[in-house]
PDB file of N, CA, C and O in Angstrom:
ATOM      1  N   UNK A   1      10.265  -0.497  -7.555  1.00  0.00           N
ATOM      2  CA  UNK A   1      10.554  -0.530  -6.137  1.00  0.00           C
ATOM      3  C   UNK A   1       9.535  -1.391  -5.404  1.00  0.00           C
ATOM      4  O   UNK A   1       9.899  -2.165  -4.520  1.00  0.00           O
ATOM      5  N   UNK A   2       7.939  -1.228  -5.857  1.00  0.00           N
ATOM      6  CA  UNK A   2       7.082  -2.181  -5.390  1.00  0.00           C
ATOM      7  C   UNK A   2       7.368  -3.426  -5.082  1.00  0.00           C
ATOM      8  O   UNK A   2       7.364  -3.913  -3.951  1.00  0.00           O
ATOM      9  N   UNK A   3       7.815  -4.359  -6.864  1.00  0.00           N
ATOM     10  CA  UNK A   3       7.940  -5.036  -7.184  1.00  0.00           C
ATOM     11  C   UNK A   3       9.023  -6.285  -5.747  1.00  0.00           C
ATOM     12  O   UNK A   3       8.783  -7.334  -5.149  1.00  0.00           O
ATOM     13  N   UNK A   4      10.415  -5.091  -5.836  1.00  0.00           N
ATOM     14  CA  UNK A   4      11.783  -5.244  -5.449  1.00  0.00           C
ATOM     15  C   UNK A   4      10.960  -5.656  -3.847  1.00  0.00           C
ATOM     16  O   UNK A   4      10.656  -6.832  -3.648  1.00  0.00           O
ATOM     17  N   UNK A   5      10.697  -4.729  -2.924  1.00  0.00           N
ATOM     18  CA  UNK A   5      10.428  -4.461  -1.534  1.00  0.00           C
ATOM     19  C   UNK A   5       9.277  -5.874  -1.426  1.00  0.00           C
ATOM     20  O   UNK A   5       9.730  -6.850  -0.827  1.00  0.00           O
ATOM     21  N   UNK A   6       7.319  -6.033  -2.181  1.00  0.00           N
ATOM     22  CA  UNK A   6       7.067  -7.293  -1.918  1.00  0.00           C
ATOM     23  C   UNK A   6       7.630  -8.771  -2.306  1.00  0.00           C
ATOM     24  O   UNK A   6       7.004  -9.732  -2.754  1.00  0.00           O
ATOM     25  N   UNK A   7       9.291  -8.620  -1.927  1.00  0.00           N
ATOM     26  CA  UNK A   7       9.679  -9.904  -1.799  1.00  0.00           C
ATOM     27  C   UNK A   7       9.598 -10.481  -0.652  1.00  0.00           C
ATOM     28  O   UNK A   7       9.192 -11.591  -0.311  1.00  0.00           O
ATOM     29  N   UNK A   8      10.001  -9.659  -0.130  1.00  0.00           N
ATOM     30  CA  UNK A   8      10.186 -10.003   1.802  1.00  0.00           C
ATOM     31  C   UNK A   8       8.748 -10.229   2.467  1.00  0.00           C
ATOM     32  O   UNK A   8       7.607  -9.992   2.070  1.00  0.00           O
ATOM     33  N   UNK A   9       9.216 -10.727   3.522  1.00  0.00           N
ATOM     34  CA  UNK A   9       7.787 -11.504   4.312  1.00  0.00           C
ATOM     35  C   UNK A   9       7.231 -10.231   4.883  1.00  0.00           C
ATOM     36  O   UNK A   9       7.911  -9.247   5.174  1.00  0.00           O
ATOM     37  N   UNK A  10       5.939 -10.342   5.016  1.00  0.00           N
ATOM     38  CA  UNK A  10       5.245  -9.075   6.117  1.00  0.00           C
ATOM     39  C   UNK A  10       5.581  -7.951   4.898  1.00  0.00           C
ATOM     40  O   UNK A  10       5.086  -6.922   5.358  1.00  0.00           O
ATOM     41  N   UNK A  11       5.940  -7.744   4.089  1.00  0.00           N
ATOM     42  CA  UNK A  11       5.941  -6.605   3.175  1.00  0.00           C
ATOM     43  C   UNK A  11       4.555  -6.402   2.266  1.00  0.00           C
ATOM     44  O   UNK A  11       3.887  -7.380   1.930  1.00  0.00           O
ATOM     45  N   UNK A  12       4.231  -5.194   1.943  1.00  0.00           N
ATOM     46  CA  UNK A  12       2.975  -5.104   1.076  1.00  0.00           C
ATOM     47  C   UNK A  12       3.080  -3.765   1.003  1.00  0.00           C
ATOM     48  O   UNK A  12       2.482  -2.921   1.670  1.00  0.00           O
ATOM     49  N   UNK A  13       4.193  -3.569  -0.186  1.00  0.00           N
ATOM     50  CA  UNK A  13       4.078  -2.126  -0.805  1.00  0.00           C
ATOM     51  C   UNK A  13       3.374  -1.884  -2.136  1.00  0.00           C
ATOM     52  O   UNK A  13       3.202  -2.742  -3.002  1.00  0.00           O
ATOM     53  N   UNK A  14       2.856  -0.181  -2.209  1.00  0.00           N
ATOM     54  CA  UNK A  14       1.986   0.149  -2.873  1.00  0.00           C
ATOM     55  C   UNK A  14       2.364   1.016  -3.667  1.00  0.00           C
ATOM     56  O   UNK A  14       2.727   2.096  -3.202  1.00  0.00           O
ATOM     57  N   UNK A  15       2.385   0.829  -4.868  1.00  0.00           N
ATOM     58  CA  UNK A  15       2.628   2.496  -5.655  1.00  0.00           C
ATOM     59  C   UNK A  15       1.466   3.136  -5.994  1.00  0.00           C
ATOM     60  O   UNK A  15       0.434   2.610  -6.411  1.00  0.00           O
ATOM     61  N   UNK A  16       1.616   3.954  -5.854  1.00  0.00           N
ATOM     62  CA  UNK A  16       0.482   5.077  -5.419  1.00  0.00           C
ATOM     63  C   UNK A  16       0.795   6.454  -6.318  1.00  0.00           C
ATOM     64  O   UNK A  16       1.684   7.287  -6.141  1.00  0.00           O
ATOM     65  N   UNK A  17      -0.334   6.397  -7.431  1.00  0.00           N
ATOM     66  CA  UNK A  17      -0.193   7.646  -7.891  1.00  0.00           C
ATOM     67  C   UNK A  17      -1.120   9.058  -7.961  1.00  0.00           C
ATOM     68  O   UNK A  17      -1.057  10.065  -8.666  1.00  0.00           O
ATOM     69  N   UNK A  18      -1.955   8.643  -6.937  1.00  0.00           N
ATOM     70  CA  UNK A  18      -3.156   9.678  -6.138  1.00  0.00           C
ATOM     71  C   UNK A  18      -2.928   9.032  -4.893  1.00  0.00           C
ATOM     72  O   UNK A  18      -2.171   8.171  -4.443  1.00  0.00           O
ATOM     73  N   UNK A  19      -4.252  10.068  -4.332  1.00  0.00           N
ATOM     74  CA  UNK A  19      -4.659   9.861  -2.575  1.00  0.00           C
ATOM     75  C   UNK A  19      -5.900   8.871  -2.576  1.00  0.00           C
ATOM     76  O   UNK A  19      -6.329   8.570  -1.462  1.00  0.00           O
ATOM     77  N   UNK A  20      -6.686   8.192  -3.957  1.00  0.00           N
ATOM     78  CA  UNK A  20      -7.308   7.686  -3.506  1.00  0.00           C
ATOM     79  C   UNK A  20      -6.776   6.339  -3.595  1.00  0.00           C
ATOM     80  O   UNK A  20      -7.270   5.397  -2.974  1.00  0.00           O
ATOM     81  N   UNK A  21      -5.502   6.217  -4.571  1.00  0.00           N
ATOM     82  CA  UNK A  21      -5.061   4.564  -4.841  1.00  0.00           C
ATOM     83  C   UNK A  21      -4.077   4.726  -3.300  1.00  0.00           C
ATOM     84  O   UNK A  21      -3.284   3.829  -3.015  1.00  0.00           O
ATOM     85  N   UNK A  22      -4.218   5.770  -2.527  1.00  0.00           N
ATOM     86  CA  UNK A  22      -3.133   5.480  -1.423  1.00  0.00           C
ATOM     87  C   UNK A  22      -4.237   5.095  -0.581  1.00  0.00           C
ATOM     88  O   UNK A  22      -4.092   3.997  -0.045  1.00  0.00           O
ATOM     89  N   UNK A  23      -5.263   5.693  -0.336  1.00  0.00           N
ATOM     90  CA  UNK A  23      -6.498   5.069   0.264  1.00  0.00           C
ATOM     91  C   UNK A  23      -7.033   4.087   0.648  1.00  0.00           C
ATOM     92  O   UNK A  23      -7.432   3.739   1.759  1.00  0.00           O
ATOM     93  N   UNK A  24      -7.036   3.321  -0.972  1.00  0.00           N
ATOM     94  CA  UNK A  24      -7.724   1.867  -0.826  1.00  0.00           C
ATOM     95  C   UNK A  24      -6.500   1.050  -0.744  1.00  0.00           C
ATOM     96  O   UNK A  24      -6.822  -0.115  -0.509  1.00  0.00           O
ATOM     97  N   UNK A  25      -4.688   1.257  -0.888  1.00  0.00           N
ATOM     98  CA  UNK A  25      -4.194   0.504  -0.654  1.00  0.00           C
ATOM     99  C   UNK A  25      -3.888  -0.160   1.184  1.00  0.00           C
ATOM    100  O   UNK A  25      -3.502  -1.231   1.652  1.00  0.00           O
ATOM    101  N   UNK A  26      -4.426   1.499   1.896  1.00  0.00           N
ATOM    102  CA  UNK A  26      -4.141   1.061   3.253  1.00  0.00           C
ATOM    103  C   UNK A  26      -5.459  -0.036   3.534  1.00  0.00           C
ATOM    104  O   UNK A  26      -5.473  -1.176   3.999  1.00  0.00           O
ATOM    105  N   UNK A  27      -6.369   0.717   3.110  1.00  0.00           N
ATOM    106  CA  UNK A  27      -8.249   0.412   3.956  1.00  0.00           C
ATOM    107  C   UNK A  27      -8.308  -1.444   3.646  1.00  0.00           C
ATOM    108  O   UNK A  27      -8.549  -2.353   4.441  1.00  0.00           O
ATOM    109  N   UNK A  28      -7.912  -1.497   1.873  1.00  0.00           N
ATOM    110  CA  UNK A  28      -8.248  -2.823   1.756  1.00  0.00           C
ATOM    111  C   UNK A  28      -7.073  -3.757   1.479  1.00  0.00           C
ATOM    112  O   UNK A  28      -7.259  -4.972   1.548  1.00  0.00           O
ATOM    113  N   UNK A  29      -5.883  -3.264   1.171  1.00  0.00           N
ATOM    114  CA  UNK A  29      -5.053  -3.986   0.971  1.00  0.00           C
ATOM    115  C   UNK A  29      -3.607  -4.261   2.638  1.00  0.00           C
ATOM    116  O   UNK A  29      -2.735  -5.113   2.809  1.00  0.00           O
ATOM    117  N   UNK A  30      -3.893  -3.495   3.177  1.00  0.00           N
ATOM    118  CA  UNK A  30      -3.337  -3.126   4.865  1.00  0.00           C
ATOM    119  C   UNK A  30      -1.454  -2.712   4.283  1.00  0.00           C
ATOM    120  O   UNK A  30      -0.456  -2.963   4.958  1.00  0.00           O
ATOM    121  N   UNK A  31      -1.460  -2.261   3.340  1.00  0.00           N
ATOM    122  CA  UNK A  31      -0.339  -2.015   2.641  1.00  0.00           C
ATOM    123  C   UNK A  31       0.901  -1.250   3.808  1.00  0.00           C
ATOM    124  O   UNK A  31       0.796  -0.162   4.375  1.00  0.00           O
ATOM    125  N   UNK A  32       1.756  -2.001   3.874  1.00  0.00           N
ATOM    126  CA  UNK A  32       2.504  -0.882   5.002  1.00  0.00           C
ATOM    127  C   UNK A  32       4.057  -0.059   4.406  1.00  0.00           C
ATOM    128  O   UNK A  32       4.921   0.507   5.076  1.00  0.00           O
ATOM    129  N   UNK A  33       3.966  -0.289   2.775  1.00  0.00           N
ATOM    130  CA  UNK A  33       4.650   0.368   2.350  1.00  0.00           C
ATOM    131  C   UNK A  33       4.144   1.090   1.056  1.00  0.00           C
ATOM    132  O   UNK A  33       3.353   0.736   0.182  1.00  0.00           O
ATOM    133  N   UNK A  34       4.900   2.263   1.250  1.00  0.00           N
ATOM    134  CA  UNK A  34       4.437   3.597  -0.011  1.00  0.00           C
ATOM    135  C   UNK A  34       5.447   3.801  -0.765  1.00  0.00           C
ATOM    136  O   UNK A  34       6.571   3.971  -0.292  1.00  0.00           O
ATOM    137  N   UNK A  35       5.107   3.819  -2.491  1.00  0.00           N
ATOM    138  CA  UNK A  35       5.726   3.630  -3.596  1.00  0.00           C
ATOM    139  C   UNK A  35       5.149   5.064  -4.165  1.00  0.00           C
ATOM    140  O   UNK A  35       3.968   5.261  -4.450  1.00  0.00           O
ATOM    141  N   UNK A  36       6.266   6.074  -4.278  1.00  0.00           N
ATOM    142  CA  UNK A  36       5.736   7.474  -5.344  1.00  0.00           C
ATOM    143  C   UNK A  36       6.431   7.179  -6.576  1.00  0.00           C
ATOM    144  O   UNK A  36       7.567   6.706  -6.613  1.00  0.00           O
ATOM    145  N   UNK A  37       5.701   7.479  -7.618  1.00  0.00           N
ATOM    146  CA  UNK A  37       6.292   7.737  -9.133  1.00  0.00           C
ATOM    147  C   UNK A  37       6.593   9.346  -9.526  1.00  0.00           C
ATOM    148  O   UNK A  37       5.763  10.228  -9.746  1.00  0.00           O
ATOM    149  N   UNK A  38       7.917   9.421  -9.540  1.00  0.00           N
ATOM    150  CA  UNK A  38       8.425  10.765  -8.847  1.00  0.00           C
ATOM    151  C   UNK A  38       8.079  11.294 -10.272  1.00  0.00           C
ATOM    152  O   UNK A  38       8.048  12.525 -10.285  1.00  0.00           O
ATOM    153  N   UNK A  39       7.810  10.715 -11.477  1.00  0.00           N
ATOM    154  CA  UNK A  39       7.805  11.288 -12.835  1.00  0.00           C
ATOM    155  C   UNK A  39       6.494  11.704 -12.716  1.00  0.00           C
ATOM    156  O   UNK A  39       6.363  12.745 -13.359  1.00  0.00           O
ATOM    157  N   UNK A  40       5.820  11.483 -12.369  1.00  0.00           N
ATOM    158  CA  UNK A  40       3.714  11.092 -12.727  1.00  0.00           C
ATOM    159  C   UNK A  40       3.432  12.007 -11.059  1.00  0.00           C
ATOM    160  O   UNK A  40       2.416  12.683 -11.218  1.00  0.00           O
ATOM    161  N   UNK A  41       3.818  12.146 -10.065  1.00  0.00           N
ATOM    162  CA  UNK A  41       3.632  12.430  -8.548  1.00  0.00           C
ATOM    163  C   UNK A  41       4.173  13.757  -8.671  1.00  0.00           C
ATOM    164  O   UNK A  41       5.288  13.718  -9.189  1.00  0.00           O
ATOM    165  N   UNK A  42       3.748  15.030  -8.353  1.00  0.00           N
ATOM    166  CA  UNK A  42       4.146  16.343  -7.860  1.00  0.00           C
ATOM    167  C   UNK A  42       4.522  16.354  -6.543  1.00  0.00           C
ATOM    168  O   UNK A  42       4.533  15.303  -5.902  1.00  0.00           O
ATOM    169  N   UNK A  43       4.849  17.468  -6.024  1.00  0.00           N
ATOM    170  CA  UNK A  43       5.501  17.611  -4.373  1.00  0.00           C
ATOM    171  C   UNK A  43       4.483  17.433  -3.573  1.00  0.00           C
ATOM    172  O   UNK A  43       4.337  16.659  -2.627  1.00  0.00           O
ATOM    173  N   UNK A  44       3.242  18.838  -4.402  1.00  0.00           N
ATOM    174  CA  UNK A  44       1.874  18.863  -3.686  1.00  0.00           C
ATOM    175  C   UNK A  44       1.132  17.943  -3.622  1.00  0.00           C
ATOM    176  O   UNK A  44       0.502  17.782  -2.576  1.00  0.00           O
ATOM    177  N   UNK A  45       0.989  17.175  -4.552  1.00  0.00           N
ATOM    178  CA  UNK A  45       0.100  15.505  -4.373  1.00  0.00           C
ATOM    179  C   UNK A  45       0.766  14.678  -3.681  1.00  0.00           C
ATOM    180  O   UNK A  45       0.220  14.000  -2.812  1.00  0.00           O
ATOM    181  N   UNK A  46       1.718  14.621  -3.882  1.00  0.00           N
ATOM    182  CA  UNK A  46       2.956  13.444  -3.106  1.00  0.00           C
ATOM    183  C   UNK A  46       2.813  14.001  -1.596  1.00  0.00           C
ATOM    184  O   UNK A  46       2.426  13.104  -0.847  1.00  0.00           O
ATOM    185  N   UNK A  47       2.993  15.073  -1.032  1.00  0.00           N
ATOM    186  CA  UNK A  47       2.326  15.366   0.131  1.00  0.00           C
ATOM    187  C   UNK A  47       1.036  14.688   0.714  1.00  0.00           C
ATOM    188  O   UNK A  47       0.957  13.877   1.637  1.00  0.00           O
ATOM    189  N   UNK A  48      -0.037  15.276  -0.131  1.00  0.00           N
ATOM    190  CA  UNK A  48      -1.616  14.744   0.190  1.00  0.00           C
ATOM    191  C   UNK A  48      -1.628  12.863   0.616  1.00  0.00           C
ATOM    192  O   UNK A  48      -2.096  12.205   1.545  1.00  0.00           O
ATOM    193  N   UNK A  49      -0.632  12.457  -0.977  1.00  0.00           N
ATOM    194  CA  UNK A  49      -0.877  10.904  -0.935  1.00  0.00           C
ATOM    195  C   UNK A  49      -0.301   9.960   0.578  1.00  0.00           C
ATOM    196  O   UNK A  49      -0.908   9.017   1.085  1.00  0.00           O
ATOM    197  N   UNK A  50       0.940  10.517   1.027  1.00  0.00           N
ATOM    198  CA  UNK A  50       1.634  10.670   2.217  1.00  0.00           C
ATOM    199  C   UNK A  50       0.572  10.684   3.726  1.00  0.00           C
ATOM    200  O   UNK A  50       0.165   9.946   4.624  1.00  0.00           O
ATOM    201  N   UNK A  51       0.513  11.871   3.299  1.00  0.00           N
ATOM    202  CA  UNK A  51      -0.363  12.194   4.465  1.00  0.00           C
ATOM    203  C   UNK A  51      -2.090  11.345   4.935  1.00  0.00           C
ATOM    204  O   UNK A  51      -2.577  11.059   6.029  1.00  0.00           O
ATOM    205  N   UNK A  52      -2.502  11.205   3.766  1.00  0.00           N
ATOM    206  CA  UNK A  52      -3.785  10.239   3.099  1.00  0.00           C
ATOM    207  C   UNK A  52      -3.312   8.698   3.848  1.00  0.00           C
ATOM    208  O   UNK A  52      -3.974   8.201   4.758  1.00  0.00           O
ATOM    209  N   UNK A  53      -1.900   7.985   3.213  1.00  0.00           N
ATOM    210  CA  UNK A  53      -1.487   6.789   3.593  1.00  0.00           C
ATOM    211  C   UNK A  53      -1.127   6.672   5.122  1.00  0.00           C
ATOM    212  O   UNK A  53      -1.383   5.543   5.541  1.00  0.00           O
ATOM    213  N   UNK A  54      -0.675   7.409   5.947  1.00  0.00           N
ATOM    214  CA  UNK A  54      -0.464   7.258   7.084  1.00  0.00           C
ATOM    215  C   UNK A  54      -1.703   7.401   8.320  1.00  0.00           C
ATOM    216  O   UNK A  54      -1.842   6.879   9.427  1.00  0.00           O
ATOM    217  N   UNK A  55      -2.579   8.473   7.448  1.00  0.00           N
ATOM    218  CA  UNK A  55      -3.794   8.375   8.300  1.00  0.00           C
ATOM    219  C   UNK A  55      -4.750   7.457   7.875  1.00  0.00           C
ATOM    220  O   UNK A  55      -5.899   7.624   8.284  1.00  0.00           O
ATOM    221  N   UNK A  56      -4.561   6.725   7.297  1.00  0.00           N
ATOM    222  CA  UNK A  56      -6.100   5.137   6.984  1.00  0.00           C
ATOM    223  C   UNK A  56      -5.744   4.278   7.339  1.00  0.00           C
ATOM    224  O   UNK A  56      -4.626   3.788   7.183  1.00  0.00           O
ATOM    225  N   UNK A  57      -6.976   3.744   8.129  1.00  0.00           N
ATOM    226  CA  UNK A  57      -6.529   2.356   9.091  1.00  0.00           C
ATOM    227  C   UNK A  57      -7.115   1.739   7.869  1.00  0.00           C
ATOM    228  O   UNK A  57      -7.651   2.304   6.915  1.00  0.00           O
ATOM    229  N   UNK A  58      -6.836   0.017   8.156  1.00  0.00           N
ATOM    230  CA  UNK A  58      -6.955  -1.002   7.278  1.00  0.00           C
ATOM    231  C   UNK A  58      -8.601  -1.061   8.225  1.00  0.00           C
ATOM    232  O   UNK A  58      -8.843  -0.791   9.402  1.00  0.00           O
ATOM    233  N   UNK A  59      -9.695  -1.639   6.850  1.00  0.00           N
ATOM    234  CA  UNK A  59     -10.903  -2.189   7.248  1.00  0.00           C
ATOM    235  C   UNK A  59     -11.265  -3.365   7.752  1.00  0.00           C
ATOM    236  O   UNK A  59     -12.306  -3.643   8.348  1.00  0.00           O
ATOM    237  N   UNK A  60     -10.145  -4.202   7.424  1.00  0.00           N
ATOM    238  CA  UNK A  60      -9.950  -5.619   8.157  1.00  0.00           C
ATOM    239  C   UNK A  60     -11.395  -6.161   7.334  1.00  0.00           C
ATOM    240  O   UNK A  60     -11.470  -5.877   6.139  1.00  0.00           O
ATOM    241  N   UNK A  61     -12.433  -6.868   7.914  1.00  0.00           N
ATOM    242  CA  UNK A  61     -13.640  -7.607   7.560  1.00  0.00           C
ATOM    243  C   UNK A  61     -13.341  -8.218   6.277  1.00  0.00           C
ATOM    244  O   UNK A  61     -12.301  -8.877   6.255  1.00  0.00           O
ATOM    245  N   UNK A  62     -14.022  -8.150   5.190  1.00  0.00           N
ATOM    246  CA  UNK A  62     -13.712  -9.078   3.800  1.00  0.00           C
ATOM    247  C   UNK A  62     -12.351  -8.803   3.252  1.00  0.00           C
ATOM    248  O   UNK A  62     -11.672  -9.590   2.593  1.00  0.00           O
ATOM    249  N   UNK A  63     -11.968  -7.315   3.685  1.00  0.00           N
ATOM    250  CA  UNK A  63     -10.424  -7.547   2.830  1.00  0.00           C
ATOM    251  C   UNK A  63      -9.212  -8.118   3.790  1.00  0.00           C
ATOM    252  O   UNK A  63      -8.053  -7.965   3.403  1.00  0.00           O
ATOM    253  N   UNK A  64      -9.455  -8.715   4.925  1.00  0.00           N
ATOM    254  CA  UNK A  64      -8.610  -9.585   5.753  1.00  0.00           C
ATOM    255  C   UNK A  64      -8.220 -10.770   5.114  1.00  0.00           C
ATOM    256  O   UNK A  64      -7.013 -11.009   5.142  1.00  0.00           O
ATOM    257  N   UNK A  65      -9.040 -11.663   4.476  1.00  0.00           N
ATOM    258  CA  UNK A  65      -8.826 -12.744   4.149  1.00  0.00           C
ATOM    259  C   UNK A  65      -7.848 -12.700   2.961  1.00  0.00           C
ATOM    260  O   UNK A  65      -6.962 -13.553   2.908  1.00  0.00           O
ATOM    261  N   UNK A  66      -7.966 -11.647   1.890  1.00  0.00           N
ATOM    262  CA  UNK A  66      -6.938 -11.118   0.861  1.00  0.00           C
ATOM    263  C   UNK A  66      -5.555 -10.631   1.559  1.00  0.00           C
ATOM    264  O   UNK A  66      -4.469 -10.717   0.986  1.00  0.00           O
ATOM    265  N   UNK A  67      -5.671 -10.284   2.430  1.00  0.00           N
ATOM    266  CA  UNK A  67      -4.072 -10.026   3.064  1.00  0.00           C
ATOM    267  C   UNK A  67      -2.945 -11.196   3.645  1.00  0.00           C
ATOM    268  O   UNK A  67      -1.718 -11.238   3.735  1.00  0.00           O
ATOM    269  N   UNK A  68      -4.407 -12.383   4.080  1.00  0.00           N
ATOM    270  CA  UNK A  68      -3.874 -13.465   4.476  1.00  0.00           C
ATOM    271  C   UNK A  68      -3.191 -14.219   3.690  1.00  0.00           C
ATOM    272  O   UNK A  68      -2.160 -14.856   3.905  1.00  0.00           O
ATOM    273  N   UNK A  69      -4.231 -14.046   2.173  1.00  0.00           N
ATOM    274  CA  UNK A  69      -3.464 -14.774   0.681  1.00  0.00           C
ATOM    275  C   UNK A  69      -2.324 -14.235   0.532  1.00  0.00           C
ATOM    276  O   UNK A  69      -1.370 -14.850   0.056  1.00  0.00           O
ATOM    277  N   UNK A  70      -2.274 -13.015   0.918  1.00  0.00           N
ATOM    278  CA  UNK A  70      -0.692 -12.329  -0.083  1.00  0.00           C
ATOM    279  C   UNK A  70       0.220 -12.939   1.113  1.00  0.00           C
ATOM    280  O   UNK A  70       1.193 -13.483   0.590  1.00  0.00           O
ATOM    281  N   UNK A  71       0.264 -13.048   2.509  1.00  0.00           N
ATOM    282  CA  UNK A  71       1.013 -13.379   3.383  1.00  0.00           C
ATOM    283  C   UNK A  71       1.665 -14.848   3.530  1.00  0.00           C
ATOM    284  O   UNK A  71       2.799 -15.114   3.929  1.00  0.00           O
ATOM    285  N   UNK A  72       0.515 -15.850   3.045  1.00  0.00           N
ATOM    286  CA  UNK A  72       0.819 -17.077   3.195  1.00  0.00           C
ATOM    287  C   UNK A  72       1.564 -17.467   2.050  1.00  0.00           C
ATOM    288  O   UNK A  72       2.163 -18.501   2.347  1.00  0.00           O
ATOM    289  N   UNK A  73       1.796 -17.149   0.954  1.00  0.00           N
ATOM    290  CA  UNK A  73       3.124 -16.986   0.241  1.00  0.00           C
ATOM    291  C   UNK A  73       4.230 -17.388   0.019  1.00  0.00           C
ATOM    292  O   UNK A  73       4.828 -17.992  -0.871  1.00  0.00           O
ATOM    293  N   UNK A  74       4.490 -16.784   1.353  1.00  0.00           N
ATOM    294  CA  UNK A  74       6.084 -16.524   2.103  1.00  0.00           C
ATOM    295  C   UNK A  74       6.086 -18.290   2.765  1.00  0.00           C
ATOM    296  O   UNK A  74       7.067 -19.013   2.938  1.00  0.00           O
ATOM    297  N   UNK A  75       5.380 -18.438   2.890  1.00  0.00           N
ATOM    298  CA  UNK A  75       5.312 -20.316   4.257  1.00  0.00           C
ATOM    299  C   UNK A  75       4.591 -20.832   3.410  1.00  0.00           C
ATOM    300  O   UNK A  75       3.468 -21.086   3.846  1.00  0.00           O
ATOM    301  N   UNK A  76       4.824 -21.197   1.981  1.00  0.00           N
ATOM    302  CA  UNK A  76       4.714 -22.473   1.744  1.00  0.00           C
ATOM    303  C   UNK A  76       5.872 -23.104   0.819  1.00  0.00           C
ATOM    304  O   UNK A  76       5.855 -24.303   0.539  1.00  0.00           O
TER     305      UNK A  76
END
């Protein structure tokens, strides 16, 4: 589904199989889509990871310039 969804422009989905890979996908990667592996992911973690991804802002500073790479992509 990752794979499928970062085709499109402005897309940057994450599969996420904890709260901390949901973590660093918002903080450093500014990821604005969430990927569960419903086989490997429980209800109760899949909750946490959810809840984890919607509350982390992106850190912007050095991992800005990596978001710019995945973006510019799309325009060339």
């Amino acid at each position: 589904m990752a794979i499928s969804a970062n085709r499109y422009d402005s897309i940057r989905a994450a599969l996420c199989y904890n709260v901390n890979a949901a973590k660093l996908a918002r903080e450093h990667n500014n990821a604005n889509i969430l990927v569960l592996g419903t086989k490997f992911v429980t209800e109760k973690i899949a909750k946490q990871i959810v809840t984890c991804f919607y509350n982390q802002d992106f850190a912007g500073g050095r991992h800005q310039c990596r978001v710019d790479k995945i973006n510019t992509r799309f325009y060339q």
